[in-house]
N, C-alpha and C positions, 0 to 999 in steps of 0.2 A: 383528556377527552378531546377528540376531534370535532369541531364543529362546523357546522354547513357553510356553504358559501353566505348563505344568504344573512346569515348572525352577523348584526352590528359588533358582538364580543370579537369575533374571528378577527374584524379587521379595526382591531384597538382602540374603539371606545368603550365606556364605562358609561351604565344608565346613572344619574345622581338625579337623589332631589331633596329639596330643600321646604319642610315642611310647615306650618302653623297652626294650629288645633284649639278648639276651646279647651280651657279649662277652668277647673274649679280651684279654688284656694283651698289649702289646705288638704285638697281630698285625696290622695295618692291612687286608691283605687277608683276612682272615676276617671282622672288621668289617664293611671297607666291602658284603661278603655279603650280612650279616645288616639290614643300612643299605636295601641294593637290595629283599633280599627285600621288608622291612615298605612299601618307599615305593611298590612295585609293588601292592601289596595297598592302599595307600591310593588310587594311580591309578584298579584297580578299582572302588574305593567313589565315587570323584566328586570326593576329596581337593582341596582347593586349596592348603594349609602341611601340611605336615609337619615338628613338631621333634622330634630326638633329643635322648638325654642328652649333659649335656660330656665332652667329648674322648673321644667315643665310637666315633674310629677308634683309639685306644692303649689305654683303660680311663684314668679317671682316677684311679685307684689306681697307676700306672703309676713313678709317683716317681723317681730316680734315670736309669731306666732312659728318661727323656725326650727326655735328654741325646745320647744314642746316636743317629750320624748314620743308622747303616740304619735306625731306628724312621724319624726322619723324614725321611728319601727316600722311607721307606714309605709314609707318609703324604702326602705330594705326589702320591705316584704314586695312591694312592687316591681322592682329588681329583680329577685327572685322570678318574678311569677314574668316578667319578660324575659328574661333565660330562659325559662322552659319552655314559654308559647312561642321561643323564634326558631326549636328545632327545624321546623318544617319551610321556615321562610328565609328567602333569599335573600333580602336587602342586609347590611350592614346598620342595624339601628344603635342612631345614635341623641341620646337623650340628656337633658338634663338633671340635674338632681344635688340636694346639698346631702352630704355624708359627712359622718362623725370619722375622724381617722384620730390615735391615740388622743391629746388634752385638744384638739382643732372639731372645729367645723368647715368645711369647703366646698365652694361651690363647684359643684365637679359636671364632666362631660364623659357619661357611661358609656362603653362602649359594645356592644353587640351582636352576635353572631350563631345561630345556629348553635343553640342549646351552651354555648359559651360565654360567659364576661370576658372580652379581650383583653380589656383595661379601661383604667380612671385617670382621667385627666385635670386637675384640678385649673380654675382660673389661674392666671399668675398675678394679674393688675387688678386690684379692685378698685372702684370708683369710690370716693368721700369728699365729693364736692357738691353742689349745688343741691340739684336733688337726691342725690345719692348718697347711702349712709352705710355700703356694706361692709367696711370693715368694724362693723358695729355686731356683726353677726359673724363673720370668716376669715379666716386667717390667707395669706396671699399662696398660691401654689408655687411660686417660682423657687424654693429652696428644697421641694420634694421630688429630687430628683433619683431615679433610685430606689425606691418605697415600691412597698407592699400595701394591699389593704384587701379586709375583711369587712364584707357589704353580707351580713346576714350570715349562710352558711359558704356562703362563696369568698373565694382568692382569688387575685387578680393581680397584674401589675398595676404601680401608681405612680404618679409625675408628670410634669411637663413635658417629659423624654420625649415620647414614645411615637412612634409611628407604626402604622398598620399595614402591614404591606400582603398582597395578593397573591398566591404561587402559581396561581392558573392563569391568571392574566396579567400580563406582565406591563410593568410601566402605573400597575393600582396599588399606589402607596396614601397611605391618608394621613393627614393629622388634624387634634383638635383643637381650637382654643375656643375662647368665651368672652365674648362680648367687649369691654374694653381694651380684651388686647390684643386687637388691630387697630387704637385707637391712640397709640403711644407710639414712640419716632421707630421704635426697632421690634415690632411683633413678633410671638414666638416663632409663627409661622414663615417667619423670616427665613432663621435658622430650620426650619424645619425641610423648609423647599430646598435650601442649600443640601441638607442631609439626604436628600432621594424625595421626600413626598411633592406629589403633585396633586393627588386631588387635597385641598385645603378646607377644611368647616369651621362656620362659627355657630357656635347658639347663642343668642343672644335675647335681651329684657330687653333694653334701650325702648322704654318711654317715647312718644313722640311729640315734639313740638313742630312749631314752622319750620322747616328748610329742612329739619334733619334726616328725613329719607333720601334728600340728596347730599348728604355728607356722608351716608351711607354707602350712598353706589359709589360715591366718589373714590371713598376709601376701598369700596371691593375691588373696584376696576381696578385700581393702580396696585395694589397687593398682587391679582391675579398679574398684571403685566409685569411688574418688576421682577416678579417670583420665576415669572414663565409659566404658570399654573394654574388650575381652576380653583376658583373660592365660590364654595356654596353659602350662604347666608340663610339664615332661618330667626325670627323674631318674634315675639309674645303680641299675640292681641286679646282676639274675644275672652272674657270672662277674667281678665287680670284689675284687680282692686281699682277705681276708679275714684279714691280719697281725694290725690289731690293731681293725678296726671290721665294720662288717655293712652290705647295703645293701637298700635296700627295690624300686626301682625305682616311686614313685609318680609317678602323671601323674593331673593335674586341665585340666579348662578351665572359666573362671570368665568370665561378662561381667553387667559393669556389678551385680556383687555377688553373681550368682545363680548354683550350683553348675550346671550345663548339663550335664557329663560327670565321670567317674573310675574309675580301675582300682583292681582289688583287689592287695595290698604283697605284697611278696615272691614274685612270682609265676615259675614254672616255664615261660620258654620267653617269646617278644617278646607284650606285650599297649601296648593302645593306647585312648587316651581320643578319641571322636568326635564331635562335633559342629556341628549349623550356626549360625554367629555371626550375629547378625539388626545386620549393616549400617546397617539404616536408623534403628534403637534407637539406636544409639548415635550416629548424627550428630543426629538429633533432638533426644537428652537433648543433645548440647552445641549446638544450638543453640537449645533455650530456656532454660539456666542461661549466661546472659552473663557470671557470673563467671568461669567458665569459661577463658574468651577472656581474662578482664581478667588472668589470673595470666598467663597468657602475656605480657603487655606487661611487666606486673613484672621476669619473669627474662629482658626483653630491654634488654641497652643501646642505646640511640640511637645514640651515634658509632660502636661496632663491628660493631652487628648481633649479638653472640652472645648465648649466650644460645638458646632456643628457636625463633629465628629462624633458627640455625646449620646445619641438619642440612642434606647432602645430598640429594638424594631418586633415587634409580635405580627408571627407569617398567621393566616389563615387559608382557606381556599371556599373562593368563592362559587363555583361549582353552576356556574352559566344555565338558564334552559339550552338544548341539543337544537330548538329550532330559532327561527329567524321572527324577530320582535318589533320589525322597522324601524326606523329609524328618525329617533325625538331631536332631531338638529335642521336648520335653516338652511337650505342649501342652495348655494350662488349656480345656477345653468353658466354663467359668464362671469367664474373667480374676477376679471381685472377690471368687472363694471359691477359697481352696487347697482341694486335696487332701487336704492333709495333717494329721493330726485336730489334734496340737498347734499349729500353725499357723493353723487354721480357729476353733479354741477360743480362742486369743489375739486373734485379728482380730475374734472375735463379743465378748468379752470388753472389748475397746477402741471399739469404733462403739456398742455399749449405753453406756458410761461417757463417752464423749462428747457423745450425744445428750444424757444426763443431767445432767451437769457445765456442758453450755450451758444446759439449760434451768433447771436452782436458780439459775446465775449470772443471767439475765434476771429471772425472776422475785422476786430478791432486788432486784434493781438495782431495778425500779419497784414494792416496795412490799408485794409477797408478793400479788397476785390471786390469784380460788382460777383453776385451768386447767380451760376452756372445752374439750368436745371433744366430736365428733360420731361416733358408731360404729356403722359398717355391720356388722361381724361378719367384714370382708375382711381382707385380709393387714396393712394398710398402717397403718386406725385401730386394730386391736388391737396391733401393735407401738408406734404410739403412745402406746396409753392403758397400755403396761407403763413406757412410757418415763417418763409422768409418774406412775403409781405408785409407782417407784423416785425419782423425786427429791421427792417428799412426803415417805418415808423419810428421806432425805438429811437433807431440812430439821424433819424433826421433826414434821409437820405430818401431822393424821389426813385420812387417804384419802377421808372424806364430806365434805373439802374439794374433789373433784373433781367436776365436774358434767358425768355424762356423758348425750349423746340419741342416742337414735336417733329417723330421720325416715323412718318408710317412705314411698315414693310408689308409682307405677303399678306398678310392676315388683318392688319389695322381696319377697325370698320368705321363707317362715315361719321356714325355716331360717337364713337370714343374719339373720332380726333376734330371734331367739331365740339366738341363738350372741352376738352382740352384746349381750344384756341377761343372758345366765347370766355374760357374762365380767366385763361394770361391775359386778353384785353377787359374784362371785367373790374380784376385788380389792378388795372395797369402795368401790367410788365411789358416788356416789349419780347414779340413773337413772332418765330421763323418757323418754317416748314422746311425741312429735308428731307428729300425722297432716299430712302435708303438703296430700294431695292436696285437700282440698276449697279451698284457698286457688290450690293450683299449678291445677286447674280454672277457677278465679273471673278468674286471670291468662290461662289461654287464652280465655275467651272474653271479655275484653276486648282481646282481640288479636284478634278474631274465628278464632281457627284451628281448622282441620276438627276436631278431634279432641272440642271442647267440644260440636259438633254428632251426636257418636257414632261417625265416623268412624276407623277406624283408621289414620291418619299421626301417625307416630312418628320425626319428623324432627329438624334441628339445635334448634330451638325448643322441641318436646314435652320433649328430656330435659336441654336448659340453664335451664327453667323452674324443673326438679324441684332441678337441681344447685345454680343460684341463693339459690332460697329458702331450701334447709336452710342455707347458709355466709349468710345475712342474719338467719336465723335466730340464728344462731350468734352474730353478731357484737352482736345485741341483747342478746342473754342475758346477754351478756358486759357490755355497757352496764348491763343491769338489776341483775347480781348481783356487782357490782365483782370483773370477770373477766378474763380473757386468752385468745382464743381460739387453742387449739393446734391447727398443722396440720399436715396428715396426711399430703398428695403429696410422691414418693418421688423420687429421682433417674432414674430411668427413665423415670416418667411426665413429667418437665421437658424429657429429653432429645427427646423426640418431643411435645411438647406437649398433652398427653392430659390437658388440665385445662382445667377451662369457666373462661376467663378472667374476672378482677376480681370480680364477686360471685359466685363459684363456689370449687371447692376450691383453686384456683390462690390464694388470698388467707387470710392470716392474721393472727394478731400476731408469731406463731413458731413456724417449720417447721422441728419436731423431725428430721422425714424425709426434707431436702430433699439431705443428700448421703450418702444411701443406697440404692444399687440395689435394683430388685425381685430381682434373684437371689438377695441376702444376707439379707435379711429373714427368709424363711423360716428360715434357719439359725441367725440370731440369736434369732427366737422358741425355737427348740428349742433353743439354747442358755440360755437365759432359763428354761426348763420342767426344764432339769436342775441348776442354780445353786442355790443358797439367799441369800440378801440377803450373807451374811457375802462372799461368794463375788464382790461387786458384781453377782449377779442379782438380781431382781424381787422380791426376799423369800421365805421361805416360799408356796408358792401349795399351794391345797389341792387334793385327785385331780378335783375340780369344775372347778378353772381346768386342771387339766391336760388333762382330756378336752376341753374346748371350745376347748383353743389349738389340739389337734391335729385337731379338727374344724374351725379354720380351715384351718388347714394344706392338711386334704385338700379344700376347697371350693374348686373353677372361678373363677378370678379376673373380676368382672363389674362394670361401674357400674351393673348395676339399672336403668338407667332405662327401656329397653324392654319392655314383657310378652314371655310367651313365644310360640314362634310355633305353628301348627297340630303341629307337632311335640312340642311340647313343652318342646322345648329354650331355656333362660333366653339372654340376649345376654351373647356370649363377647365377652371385649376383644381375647384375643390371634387369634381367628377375625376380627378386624375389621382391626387394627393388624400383625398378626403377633406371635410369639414373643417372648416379652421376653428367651426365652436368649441370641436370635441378636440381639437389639438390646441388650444389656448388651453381648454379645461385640465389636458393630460401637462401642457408645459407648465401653468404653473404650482402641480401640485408637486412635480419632478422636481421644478429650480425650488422653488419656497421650501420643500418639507421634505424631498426624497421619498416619497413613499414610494410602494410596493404595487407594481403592476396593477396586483389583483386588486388591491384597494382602489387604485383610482377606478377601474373597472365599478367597483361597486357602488362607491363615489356618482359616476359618471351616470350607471343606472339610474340610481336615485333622484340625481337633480333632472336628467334628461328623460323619464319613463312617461312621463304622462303632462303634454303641453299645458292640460290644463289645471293643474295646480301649482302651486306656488305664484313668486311673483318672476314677471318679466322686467328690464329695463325698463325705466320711462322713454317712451317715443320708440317703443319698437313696436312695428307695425303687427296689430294681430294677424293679418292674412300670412304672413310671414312666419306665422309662430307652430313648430314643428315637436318633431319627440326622436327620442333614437332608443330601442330596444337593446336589452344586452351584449346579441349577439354584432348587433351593429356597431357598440360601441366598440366590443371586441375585436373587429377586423379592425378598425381604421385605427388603434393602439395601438397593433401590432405593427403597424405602419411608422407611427412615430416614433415608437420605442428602434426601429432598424435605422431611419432616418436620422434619430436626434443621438444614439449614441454609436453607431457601427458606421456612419457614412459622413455625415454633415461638419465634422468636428474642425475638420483640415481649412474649411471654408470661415467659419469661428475664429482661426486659431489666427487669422490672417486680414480682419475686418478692421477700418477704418475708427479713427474716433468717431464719439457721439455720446449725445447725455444720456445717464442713467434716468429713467422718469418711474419704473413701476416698483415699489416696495419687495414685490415678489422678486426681483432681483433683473440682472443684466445678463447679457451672454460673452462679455469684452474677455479675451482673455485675460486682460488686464485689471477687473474686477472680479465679479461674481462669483465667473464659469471659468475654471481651468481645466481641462481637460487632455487627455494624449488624444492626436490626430489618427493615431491608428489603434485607436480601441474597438470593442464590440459587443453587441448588443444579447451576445447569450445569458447573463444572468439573469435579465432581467423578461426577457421571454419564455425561459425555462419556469421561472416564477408562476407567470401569468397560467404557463403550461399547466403545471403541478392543482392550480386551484382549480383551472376550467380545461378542465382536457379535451372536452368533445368539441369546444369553441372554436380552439387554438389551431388555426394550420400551419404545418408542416413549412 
């Protein structure tokens, strides 16, 4: 089945959710009720998994009373009767329940589907410690590998084996386990993630005391991260025996580390944790961590096969709604800035100490040069020249050992190089002016080009003249005054190639900024403006450097090299290249994950359709706060996708050192990004083509 553009299914998520519901002791048909109601109200939503808590058609407070054959008749029969009431619904329900298998009792995870029992998944670990006393009642699952079993009039596979896997959407493999065992050093689900499944379920009783909901997350998060996988959590509250414990009824979904979904504890009445698991994250994260896979070979013996190699696999198909469901996931407008202030404050807080920490370490290494730097007044050399402010600091070393210029040319305006020379004498660096233009002149007209005859052509040539001589400039200075020239271009500008290659800003001795996007810089400086040195910000800065950082801040981002036009108006970058929000958005979903055109496209919609929902950064100004429609975001991909893999590569392949600072990766050809210099961008255009045809130009 084809599905629309606009299906979160389309572009490889998977809805999950993780359930909690009253129940009654004992009651199996009041249960399996409360079971129908929630997994009906998941159908509605677009559900694909649904899990319940353990043994949530008896309560698993249930004790003694488990024993008792009308409980489980009841319980058969409840099975039954959720087999037949899930013809018509979508989700994968997955429940609890104890079952009789030959001389055992076991507390098992039913599996469910669309008029189907997929399979029984028995606990492996039981608890018989403190409060816990279930092997008093069931036998452990981990040797029922293999098994069959008969629940009423139904068959079914049974075991720890097994995995669930999707034929219509690919990368939805499942598996179960049960409450304690994700609580032992090596979880089923261990081996399970190894074997193909990604989305991961527990049902779980787990009583609650103090702390233990955060032992809980504890354990999901690092399961889902180690795995590379989403673990949904589901847990017993309302209506479980209250003898001698209490129950919370928490449910989380966690993937690949990241908290995605959760309910509030102790809650009055069935609630549920929703969201969409992004599929394609996780097969990508395992397949570009190859160890990965290798641990898999570890926990597999050769002559038996077992081991990780062992599971079962039961296909079903899931059979998606044909329309578009939106989309139950959190979405960053600016992947390489959280939201969230402590979060955003430690990421600004580590990319500034980075950049720094690489740069005393280079400049130690060969000898202590003073650092060479060229500053426009733009976003890129002023976070530079804090960068090496700060490691002057480091090293003990006074600030009139930095030699800062500025070079105006044709286009420089009063404002940017006034902003530029209050900020070098601000921080105290010491500050020269070079005029470029009579020299960048003297170079066009021994090129003979119109511009030297009075003309106004202001072409590839007029402004790689200008960008040329200042980094030539640069590089003497450096020669003259036993220097090091530090550069400025940012990760953003690398990823789209927006730098006048070799004697241009594309060339350094060391590029402080080279693995830092244009979206975070900003934040970083205004992180830097409210630090003190103690803090590992910029030092002290006085209300002089404050006002002119945030005079950059608010200045139009431009390379200057064009005059203005009859308008008025100075040459925009992002009027020429497009948005850097949407090319940060588009570069880190390419380097992080590789995804598919069309996904980030839809990606892109989502976070960017409507300014006024979700959240923005802290301290981005609301007047500032925009939206981009589809077809908007569509043109200006289509831009980076030509730029970042049919043009820009050769410029990459050829870039200076410099520290790695963002998670989502680098562009060194020496790390990250390797790439051929003479590649091209048809796959990936043709892609985009194939989803949005009427978008896509020619």
């Amino acid at each position: 089945m084809s599905l629309p553009f606009e299906s979160a299914y389309r572009h490889g998520f998977a809805r999950i959710a993780a359930c909690t519901i009253p129940i009654s002791i004992a009651d199996p048909v009041a249960n399996a009720d409360a079971v129908l109601a929630s997994a009906r109200e998941c159908d509605a939503e677009g559900v694909a998994v649904a899990v319940f808590p353990e043994l949530c058609l008896t309560g698993y407070s249930i004790e003694d009373l488990v024993m008792q054959d009308a409980v489980l008749d009841g319980v058969a029969a409840a099975v039954e009767r959720l087999v037949a009431a899930s013809v018509d619904l979508l989700p994968v329900i997955v429940v609890g329940a104890p079952l009789r298998h030959r001389n055992r009792l076991y507390n098992c995870a039913v599996v469910i589907h669309r008029g189907e029992l997929l399979g029984v998944a028995p606990k492996s670990y039981l608890p018989t410690y403190r409060e816990f006393y279930e092997r008093r009642w069931y036998a452990p699952g981990d040797d029922q590998a293999g098994q069959d079993i008969r629940v009423g009039a139904l068959e079914a596979p049974f075991g720890p084996d097994l995995l669930f896997e999707a034929l219509d959407i690919p990368g939805l493999v499942v598996h179960v386990e049960v409450c304690e065992d994700v609580w032992v050093p090596i979880p089923p689900s261990s081996a399970a993630a190894l074997a193909g499944a990604t989305v991961l379920l527990n049902l779980s009783g787990s009583p609650i005391t103090i702390a233990r909901a955060e032992d809980r997350k504890d354990l999901c998060k690092s399961q889902s991260l180690r795995c590379l996988a989403a673990y949904a959590y589901a847990a017993a509250g309302q209506g479980e025996s209250t003898n001698d414990l209490s129950w919370d009824g928490q449910t989380m979904i966690y993937e690949g580390g990241n908290l995605l979904a959760e309910t509030e504890r102790f809650p009055d009445g069935p609630r549920r944790s929703v969201a969409d698991v992004d599929l394609d994250r996780l097969r990508q994260d395992r397949l570009r961590q190859g160890t990965f896979d290798d641990n898999r070979r570890t926990w597999t013996d050769a002559s038996t096969g077992a081991g990780a190699n062992a599971f079962r696999i039961v296909h079903f198909e899931l059979d998606p709604p044909p329309t578009g469901i939106g989309l139950r996931r959190v979405l960053d407008r600016f992947p390489f800035v959280p939201d969230d202030p402590e979060r955003l404050a430690l990421d600004c807080y580590e990319a500034f100490n980075i950049q720094v920490s690489g740069l005393v370490q280079r400049m130690r290494a060969i000898g202590g040069p003073k650092p060479v730097i060229g500053v426009s007044g733009g976003l890129d050399s002023t976070h530079a020249l804090l960068v090496v402010a700060r490691a002057m600091d480091v090293m003990g070393r006074p600030r009139t050992d930095i030699l800062a210029y500025t070079m105006p040319g044709f286009a420089t305006s009063e404002h940017t190089k006034s902003n530029a020379i209050a900020l070098a004498e601000a921080v105290g660096a010491s500050i020269e002016t070079i005029d470029i233009r009579p020299l960048a002149l003297e170079m066009l007209e021994r090129l003979d080009h119109p511009f030297a005859d009075g003309e106004p052509v202001h072409d590839i040539t007029f402004e790689n003249v200008q960008a040329g001589l200042r980094t030539d400039y640069l590089f003497r200075l450096a020669n003259h005054h036993g220097g090091m020239v530090i550069g400025t271009s940012d990760l953003s500008e690398l990823a789209l190639g927006w730098a006048t290659y070799g004697v241009g800003d594309h060339m350094s001795h060391y590029a402080v900024n080279a693995g830092v996007p244009k979206t975070l810089i900003q934040h970083v400086i205004r992180w830097v403006i409210s630090h003190r040195g103690d803090e590992g910000g910029s030092a002290d800065l006085s209300d002089r450097a404050r006002e002119v950082l945030q005079s950059v801040l608010d200045t139009e981002i431009s390379p200057e090299l064009v005059p203005a036009g009859q308008d008025g108006r100075m040459q925009s970058t992002e009027d020429r290249i497009g948005p850097y929000a949407l090319h940060d958005f588009a570069l880190y979903h390419v380097l992080r994950f590789g995804f598919r055109p069309s996904k980030i496209a839809f990606l892109a919609a989502a976070a960017w359709g409507d300014k006024d929902a979700g959240a923005w950064p802290p301290g981005f100004p609301d007047e500032d706060r925009y939206a981009y429609d589809l077809p908007t975001v569509v043109k200006w991909l289509q831009v980076f996708l030509k730029r970042y893999f049919a043009f820009a590569q050769f410029k990459r392949s050829a870039i200076p050192n410099g520290p790695k600072v963002s998670p989502a990766g680098s562009l060194s050809p020496r790390g990250d990004w390797r790439a051929p210099s003479d590649g091209n961008a048809r796959a990936w255009l043709e892609e985009l083509k194939s989803a949005l045809p009427e978008l896509v130009q020619e």
